[in-house]
C-alpha positions as CSV (number, residue, x, y, z in Angstrom):
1,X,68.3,60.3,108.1
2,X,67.7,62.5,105.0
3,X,66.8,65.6,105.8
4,X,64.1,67.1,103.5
5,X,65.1,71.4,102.9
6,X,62.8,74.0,100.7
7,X,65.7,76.4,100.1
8,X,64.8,80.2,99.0
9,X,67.0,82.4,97.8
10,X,66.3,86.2,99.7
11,X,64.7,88.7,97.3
12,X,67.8,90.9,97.7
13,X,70.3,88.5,96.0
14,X,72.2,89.7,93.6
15,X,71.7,89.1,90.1
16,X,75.0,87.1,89.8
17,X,73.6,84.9,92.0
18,X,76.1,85.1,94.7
19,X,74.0,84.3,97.5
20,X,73.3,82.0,100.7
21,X,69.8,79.5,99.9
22,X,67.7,79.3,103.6
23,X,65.6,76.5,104.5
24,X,63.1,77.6,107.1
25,X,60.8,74.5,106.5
26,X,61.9,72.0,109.2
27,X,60.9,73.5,113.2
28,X,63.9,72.1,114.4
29,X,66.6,73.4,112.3
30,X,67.7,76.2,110.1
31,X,69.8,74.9,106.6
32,X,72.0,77.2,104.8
33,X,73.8,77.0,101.5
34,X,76.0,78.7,98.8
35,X,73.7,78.8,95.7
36,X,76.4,78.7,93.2
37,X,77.2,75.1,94.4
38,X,73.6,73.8,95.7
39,X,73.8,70.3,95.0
40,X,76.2,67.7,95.1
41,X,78.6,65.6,97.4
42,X,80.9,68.8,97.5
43,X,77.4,70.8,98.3
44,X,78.0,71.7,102.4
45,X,74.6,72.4,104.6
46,X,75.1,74.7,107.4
47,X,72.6,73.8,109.9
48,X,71.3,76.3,113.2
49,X,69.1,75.7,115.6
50,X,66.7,78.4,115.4
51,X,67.9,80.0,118.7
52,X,71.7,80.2,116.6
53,X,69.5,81.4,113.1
54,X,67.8,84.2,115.7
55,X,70.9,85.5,117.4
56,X,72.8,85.6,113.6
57,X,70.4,87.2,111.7
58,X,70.1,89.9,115.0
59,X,73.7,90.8,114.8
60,X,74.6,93.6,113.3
């Protein structure tokens, strides 16, 4: 199965680029990825349910 993301980089990147990419497109799943190496066989997809994505992005 291919899976089909819409990654966005957050508006607070920096301007090196040095950021995570977040695909919120998909109900079932939450993809993440390094933008400096977005594409590619090399290119690793972290993917979270979006009960992990919740609990994550509520840690502090």
């Amino acid at each position: 199965m291919t899976d089909h993301f819409r990654f966005v980089k957050p508006s607070y990147s920096t301007a090196s680029g040095e950021c995570v990419e977040v695909a919120r497109n998909n109900p079932e799943v939450i993809a993440v990825r390094d933008s400096k190496t977005p594409l590619g066989p090399d290119a690793p997809i972290l993917r979270l349910s979006p009960t992990a994505w919740r609990e994550f992005t509520a840690a502090r």
